[in-house]
MARLOVEX-143709 format. One record per atom (N, C-alpha, C): residue number from 0; atom name; residue in three letters; chain; x, y, z. Coordinates in nm, 4 decimals, m for minus. Example, Ala and Ser with C-alpha at 12.3 -4.5 7.8 and 13.67 -1.06 7.14 Angstrom:
% residues 2
nr,atom,rest,kette,u,v,w
0,N,ALA,A,1.3190,m0.5690,0.7800;
0,CA,ALA,A,1.2300,m0.4500,0.7800;
0,C,ALA,A,1.3200,m0.3300,0.7800;
1,N,SER,A,1.2850,m0.2250,0.7080;
1,CA,SER,A,1.3670,m0.1060,0.7140;
1,C,SER,A,1.2900,0.0030,0.7870;
//
This chain:
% residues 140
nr,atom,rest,kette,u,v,w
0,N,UNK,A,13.5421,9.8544,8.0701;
0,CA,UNK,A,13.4849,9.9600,7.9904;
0,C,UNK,A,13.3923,9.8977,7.8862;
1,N,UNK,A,13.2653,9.9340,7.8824;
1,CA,UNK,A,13.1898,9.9040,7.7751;
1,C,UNK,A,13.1832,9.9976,7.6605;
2,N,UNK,A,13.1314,9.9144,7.5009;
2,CA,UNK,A,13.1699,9.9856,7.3666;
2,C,UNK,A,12.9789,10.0025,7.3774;
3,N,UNK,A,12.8995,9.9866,7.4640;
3,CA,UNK,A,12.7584,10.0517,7.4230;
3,C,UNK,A,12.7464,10.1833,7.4096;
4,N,UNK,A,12.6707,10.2129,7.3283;
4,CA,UNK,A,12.6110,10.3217,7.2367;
4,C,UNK,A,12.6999,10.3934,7.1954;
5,N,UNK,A,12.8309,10.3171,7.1272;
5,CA,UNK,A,12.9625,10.3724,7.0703;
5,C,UNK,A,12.8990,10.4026,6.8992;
6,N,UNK,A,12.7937,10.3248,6.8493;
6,CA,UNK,A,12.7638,10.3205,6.7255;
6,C,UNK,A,12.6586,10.4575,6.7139;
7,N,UNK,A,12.5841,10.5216,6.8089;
7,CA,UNK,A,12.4840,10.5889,6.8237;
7,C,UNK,A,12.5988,10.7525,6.8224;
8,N,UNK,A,12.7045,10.7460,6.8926;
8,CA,UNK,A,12.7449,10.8696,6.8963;
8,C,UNK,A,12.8350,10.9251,6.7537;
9,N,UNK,A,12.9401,10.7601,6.7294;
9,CA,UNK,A,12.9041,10.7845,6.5852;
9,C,UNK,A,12.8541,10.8317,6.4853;
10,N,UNK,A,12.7647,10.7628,6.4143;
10,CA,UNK,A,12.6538,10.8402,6.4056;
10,C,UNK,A,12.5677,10.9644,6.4049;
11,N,UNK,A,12.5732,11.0154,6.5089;
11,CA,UNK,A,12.5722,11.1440,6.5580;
11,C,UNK,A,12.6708,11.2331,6.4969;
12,N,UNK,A,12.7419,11.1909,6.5028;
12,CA,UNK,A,12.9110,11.2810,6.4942;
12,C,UNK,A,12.8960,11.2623,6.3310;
13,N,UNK,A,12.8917,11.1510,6.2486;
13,CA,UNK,A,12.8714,11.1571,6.0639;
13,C,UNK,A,12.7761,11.2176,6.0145;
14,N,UNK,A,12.6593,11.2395,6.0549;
14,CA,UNK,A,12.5603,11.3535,6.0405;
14,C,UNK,A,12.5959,11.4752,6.1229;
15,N,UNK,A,12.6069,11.4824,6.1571;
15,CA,UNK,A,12.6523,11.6556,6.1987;
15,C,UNK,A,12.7771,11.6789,6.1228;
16,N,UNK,A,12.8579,11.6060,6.1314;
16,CA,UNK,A,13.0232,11.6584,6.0683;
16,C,UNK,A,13.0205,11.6470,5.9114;
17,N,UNK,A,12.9490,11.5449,5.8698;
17,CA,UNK,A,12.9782,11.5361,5.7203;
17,C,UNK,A,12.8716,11.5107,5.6773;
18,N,UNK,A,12.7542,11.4877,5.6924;
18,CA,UNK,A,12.6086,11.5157,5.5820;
18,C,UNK,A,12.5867,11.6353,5.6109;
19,N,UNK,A,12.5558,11.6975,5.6916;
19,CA,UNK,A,12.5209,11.8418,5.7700;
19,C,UNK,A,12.5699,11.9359,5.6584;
20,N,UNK,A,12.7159,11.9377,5.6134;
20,CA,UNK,A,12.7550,12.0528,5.5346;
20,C,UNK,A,12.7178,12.0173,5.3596;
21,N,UNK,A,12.7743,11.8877,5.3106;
21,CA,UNK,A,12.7027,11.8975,5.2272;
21,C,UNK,A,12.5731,11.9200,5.1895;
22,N,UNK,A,12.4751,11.8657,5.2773;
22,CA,UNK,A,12.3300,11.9243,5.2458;
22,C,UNK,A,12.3438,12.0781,5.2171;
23,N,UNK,A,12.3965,12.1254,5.3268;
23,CA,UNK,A,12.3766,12.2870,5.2951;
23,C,UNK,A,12.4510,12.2974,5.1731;
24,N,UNK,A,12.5171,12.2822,5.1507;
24,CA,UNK,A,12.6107,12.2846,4.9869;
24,C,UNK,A,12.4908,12.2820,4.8697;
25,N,UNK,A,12.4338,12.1903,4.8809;
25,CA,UNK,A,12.3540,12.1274,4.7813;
25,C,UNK,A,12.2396,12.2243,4.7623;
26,N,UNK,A,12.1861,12.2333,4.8707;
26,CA,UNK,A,12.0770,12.3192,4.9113;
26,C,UNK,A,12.1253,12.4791,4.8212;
27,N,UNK,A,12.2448,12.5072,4.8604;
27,CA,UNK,A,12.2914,12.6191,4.7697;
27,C,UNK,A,12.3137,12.6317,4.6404;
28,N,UNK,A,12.3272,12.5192,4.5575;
28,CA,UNK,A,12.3680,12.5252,4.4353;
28,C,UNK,A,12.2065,12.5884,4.3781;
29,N,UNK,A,12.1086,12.5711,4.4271;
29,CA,UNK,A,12.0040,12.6393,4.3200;
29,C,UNK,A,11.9913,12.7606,4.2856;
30,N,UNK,A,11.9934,12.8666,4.3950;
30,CA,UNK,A,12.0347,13.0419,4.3925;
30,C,UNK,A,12.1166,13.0206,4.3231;
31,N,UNK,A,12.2270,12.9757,4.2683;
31,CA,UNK,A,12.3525,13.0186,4.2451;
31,C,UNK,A,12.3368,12.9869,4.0862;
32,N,UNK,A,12.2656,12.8827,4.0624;
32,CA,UNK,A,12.2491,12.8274,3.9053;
32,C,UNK,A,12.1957,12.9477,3.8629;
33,N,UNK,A,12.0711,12.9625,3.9502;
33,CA,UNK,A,11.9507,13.0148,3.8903;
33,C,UNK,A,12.0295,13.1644,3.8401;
34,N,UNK,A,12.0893,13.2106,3.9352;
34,CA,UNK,A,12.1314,13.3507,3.9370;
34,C,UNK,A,12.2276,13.3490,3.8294;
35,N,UNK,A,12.3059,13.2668,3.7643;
35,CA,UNK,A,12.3726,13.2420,3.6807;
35,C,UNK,A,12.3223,13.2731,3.5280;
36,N,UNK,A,12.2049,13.1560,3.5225;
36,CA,UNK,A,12.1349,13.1851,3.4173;
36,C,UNK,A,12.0574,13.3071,3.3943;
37,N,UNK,A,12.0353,13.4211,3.5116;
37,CA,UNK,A,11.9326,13.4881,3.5289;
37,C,UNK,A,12.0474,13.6206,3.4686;
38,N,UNK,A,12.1609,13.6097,3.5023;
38,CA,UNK,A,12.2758,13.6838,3.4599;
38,C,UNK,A,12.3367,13.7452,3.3339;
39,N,UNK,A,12.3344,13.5861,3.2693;
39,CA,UNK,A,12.3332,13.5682,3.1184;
39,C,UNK,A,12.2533,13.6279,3.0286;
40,N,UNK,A,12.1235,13.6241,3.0984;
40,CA,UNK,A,11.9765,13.6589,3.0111;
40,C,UNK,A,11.9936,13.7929,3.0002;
41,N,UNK,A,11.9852,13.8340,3.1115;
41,CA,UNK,A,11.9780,14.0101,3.1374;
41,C,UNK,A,12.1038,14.1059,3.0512;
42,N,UNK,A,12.2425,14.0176,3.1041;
42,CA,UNK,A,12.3458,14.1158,3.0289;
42,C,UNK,A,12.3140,14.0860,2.8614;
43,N,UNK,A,12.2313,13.9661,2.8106;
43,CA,UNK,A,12.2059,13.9750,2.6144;
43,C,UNK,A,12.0992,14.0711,2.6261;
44,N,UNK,A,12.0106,14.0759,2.7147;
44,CA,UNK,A,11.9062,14.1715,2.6758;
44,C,UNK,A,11.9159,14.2479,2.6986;
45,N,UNK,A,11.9824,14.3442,2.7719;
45,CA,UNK,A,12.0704,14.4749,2.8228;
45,C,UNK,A,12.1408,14.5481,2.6759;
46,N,UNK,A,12.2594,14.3939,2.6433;
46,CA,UNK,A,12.3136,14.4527,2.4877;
46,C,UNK,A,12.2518,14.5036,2.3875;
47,N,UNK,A,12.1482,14.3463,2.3691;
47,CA,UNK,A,12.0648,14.3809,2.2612;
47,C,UNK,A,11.9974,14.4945,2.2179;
48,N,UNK,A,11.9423,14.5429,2.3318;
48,CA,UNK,A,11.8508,14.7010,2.3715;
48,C,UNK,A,11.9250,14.8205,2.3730;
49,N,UNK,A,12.0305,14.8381,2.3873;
49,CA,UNK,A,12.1559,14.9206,2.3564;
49,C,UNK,A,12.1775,14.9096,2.2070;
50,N,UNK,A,12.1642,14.7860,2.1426;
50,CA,UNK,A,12.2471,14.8058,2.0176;
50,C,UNK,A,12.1776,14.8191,1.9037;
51,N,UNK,A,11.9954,14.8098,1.9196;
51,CA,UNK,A,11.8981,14.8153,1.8428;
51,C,UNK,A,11.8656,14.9884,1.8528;
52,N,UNK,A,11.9100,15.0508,1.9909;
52,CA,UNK,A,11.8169,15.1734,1.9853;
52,C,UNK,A,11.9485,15.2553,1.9879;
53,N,UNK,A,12.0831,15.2313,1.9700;
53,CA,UNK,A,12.1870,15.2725,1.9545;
53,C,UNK,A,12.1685,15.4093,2.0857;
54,N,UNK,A,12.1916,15.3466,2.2118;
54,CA,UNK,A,12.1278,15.4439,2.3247;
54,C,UNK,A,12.1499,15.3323,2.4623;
55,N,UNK,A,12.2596,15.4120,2.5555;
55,CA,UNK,A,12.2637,15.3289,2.6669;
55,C,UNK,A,12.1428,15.3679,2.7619;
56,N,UNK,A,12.0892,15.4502,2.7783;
56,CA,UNK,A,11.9569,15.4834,2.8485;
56,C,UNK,A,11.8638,15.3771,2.7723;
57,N,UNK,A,11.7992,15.3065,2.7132;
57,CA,UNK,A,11.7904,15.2241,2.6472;
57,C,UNK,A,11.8278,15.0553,2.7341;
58,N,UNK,A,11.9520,15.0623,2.7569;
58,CA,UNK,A,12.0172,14.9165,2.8122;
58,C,UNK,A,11.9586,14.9302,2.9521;
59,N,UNK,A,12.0196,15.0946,3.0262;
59,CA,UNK,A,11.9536,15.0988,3.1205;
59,C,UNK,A,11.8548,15.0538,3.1766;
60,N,UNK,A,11.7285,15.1071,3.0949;
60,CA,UNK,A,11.5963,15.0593,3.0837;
60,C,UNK,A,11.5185,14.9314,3.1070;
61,N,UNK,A,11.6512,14.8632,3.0242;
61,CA,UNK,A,11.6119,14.7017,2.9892;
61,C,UNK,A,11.6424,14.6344,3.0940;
62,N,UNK,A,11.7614,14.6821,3.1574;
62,CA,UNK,A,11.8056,14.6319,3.3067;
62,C,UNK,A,11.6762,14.6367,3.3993;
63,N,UNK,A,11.6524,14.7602,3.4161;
63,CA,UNK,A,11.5416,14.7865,3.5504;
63,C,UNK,A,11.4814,14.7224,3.5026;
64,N,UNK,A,11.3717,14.7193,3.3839;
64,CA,UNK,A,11.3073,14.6172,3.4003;
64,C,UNK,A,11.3018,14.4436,3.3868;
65,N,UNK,A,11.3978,14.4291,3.3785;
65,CA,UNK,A,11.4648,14.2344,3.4109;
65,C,UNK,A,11.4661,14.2612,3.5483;
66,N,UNK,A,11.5551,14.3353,3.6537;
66,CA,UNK,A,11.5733,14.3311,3.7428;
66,C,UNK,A,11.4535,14.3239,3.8639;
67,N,UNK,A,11.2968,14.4195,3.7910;
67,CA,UNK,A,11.1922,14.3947,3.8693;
67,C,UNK,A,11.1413,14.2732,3.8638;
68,N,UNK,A,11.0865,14.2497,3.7021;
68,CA,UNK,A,11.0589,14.1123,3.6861;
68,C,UNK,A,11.1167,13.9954,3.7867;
69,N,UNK,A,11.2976,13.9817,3.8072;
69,CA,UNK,A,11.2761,13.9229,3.8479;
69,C,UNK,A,11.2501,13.9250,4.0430;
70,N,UNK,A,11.2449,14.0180,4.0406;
70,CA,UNK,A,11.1948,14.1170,4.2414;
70,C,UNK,A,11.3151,14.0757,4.2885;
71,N,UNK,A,11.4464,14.0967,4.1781;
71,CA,UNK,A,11.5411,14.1696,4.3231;
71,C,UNK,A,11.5648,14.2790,4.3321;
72,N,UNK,A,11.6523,14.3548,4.4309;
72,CA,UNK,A,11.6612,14.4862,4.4610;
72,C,UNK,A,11.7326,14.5074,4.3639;
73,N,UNK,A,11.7414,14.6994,4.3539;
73,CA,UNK,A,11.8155,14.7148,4.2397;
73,C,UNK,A,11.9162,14.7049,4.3015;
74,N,UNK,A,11.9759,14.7394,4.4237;
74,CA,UNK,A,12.1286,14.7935,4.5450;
74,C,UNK,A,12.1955,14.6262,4.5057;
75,N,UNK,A,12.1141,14.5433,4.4819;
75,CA,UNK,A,12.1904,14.4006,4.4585;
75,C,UNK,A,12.2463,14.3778,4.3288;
76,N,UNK,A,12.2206,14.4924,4.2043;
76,CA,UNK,A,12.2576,14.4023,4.0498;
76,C,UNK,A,12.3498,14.5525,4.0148;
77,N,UNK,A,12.4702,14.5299,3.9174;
77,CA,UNK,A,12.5484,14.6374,3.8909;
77,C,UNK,A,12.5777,14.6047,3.7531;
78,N,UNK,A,12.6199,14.7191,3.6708;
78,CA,UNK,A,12.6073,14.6620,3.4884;
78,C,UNK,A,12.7332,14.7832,3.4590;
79,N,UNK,A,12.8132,14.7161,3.4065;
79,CA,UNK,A,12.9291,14.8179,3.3143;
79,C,UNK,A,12.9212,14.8197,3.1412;
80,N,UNK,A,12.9594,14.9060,3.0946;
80,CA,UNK,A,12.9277,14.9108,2.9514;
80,C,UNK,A,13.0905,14.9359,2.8886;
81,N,UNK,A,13.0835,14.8491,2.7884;
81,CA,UNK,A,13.2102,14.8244,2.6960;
81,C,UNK,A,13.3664,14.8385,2.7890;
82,N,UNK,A,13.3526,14.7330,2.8955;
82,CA,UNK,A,13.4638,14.6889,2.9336;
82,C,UNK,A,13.4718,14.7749,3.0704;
83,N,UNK,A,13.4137,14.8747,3.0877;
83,CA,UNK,A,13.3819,14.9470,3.2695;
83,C,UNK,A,13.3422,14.8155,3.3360;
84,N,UNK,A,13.4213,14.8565,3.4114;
84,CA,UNK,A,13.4062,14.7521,3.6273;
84,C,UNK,A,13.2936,14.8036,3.6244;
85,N,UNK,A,13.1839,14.7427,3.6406;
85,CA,UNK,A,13.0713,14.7599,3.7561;
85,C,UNK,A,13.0675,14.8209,3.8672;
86,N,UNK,A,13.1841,14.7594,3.9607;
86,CA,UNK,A,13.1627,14.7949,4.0969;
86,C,UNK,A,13.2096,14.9645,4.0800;
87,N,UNK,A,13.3562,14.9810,3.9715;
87,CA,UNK,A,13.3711,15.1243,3.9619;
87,C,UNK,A,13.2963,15.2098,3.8706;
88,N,UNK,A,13.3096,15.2106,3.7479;
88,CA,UNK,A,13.2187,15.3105,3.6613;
88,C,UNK,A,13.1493,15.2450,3.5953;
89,N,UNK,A,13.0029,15.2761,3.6187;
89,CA,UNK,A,12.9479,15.1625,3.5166;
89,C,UNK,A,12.8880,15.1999,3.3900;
90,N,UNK,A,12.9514,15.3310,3.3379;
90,CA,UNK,A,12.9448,15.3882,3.2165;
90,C,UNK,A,12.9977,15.4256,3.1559;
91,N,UNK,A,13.0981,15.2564,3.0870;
91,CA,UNK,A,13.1919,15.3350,2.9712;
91,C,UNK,A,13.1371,15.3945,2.8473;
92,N,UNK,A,13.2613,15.3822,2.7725;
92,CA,UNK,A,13.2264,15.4647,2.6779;
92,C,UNK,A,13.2254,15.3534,2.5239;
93,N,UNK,A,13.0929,15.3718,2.4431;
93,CA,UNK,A,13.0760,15.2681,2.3942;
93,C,UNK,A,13.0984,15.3763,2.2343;
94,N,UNK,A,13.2224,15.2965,2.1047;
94,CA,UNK,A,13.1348,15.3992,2.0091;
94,C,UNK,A,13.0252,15.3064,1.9251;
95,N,UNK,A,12.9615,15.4158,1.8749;
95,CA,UNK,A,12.8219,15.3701,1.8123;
95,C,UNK,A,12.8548,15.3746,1.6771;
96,N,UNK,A,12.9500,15.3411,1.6639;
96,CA,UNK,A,12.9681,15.3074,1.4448;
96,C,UNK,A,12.9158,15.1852,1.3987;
97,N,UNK,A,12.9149,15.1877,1.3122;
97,CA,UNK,A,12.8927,15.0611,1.2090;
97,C,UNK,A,13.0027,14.9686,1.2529;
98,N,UNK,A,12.9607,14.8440,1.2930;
98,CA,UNK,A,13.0503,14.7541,1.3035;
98,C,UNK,A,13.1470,14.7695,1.4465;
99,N,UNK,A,13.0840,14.8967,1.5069;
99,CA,UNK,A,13.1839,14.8538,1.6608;
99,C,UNK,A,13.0810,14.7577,1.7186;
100,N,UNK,A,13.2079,14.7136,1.8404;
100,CA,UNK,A,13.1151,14.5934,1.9187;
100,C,UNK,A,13.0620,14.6861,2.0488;
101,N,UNK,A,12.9718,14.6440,2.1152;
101,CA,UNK,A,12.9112,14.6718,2.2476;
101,C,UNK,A,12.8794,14.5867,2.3355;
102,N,UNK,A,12.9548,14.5607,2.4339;
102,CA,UNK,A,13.0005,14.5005,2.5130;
102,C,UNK,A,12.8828,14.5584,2.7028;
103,N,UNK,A,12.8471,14.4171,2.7589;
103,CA,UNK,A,12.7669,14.4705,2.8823;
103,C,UNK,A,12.8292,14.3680,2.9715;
104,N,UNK,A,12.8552,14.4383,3.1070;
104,CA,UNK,A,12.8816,14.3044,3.1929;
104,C,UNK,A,12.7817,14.3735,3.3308;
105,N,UNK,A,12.6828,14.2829,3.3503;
105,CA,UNK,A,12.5776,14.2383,3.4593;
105,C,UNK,A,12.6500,14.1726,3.5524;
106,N,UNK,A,12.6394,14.1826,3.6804;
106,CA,UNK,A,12.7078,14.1658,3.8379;
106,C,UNK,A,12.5512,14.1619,3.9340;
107,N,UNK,A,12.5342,14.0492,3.9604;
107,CA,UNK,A,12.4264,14.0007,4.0901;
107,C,UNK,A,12.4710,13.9481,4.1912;
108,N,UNK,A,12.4518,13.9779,4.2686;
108,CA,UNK,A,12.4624,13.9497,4.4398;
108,C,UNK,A,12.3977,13.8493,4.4454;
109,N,UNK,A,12.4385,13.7392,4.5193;
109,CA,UNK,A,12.4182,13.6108,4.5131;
109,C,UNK,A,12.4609,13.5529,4.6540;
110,N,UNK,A,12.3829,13.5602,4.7540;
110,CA,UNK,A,12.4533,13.4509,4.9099;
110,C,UNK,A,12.4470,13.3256,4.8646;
111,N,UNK,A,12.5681,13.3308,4.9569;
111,CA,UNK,A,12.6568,13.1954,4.9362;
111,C,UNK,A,12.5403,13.0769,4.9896;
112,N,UNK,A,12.4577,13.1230,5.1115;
112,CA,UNK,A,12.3800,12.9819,5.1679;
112,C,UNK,A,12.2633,13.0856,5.2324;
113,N,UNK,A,12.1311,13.0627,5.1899;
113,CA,UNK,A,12.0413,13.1184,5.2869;
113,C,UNK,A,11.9927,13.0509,5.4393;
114,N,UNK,A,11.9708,13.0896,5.5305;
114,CA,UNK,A,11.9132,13.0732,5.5995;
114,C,UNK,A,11.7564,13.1328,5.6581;
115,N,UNK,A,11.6992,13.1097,5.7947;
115,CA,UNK,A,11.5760,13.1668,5.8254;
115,C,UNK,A,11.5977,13.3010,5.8531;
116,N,UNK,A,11.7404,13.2959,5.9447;
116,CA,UNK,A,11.7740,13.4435,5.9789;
116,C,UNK,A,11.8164,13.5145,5.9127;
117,N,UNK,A,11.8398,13.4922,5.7890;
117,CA,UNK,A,11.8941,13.5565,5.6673;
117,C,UNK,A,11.9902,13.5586,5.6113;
118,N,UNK,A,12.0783,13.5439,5.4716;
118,CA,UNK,A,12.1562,13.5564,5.3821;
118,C,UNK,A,12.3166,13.5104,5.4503;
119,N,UNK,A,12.3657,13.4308,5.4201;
119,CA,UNK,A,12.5350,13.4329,5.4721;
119,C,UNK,A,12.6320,13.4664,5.4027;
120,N,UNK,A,12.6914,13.5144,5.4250;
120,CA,UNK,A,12.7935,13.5556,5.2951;
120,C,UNK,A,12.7198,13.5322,5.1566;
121,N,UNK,A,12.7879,13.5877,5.0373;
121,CA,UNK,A,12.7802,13.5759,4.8876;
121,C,UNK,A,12.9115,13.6563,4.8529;
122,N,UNK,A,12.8771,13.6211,4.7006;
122,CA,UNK,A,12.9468,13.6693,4.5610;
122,C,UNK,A,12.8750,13.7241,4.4603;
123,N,UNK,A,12.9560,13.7981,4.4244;
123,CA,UNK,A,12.8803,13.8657,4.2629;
123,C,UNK,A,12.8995,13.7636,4.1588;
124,N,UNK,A,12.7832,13.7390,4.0887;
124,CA,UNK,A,12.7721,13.6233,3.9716;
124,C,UNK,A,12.7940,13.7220,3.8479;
125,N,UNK,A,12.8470,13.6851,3.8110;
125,CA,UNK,A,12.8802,13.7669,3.6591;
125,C,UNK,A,12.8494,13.7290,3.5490;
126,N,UNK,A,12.7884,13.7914,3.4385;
126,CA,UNK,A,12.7420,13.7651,3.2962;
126,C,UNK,A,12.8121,13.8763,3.2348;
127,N,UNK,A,12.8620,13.8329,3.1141;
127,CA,UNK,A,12.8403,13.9483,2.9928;
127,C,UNK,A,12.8133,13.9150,2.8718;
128,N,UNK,A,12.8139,14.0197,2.7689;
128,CA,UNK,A,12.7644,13.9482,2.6395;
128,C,UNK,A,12.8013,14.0678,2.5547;
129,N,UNK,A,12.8200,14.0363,2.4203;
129,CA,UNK,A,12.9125,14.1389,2.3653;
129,C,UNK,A,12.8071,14.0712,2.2240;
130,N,UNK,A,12.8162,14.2122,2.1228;
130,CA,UNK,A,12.7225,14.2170,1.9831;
130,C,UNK,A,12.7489,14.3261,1.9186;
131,N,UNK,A,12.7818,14.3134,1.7812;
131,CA,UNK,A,12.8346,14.4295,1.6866;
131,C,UNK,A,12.7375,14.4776,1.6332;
132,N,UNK,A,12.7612,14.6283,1.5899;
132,CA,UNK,A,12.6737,14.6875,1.5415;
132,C,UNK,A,12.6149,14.6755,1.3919;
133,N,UNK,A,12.5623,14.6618,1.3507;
133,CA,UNK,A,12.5135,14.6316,1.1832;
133,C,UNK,A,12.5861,14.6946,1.1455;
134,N,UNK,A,12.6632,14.6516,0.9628;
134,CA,UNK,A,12.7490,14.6963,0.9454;
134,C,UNK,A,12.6515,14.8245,0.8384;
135,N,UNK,A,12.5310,14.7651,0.7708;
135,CA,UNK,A,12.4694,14.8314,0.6767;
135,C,UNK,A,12.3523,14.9240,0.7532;
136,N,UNK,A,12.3305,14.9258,0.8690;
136,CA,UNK,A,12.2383,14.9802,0.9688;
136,C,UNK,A,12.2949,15.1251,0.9066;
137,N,UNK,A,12.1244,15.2035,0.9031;
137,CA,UNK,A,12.1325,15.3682,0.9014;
137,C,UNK,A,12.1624,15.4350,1.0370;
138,N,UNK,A,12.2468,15.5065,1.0666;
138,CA,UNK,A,12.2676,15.5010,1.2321;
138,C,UNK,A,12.1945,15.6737,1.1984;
139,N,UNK,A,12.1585,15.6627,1.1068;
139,CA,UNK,A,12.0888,15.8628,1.0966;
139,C,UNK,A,12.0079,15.9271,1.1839;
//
């Protein structure tokens, strides 16, 4: 029995079995950062815009437009207000006094690994961000 081209199938077999997946791993971590940070941004500027115009139509607002800016769909991003699930109601109930807090949590759809043929599995990336209301603010 000869050991020729025992090193070649090798080989073969360590790139396909074990570089093969990490690349794709790696390859994935950028959607996933990006969407991370992109998460963060949106649920402070979501709050912020809620808590300046004391008005969730307002946060609303601020959403759609982060969400075009950045051209994803809207069916992909979900937002709950003062402690509401996203996926269930995404309009709690926030009060607007002096000194309550207001609370947003942003949910993006995020595949796990893209491909040519399209998207493979994902997860929802989650942000929130929470900011009190002025305590000396005229809420009139």
């Amino acid at each position: 029995m000869s050991d020729r081209g025992h090193a070649a199938v090798e080989l073969a077999l360590a790139v396909g079995v074990l570089l093969l997946p990490v690349a794709v791993a790696v390859a994935a971590f950028g959607p996933w950062i990006e969407r991370r940070v992109a998460v963060e941004a949106i649920a402070a500027e979501v709050t912020r815009a809620t808590v300046l115009e004391l008005d969730r139509d307002a946060g609303i607002t601020s959403l759609s437009t982060a969400v075009t800016a950045l051209g994803l769909p809207p069916d992909l991003v979900r937002m709950g207000f003062c402690g509401a699930d996203p996926a269930l109601v995404p309009t709690g109930e926030c009060p607007f006094d002096r000194g309550g807090i207001v609370s947003v949590t942003v949910e993006i759809w995020t595949p796990l690994v893209g491909t040519p043929w399209g998207p493979v599995g994902g997860l929802w990336v989650v942000g929130d961000h929470s900011e009190p209301i002025d305590l000396y603010r005229s809420l009139g």
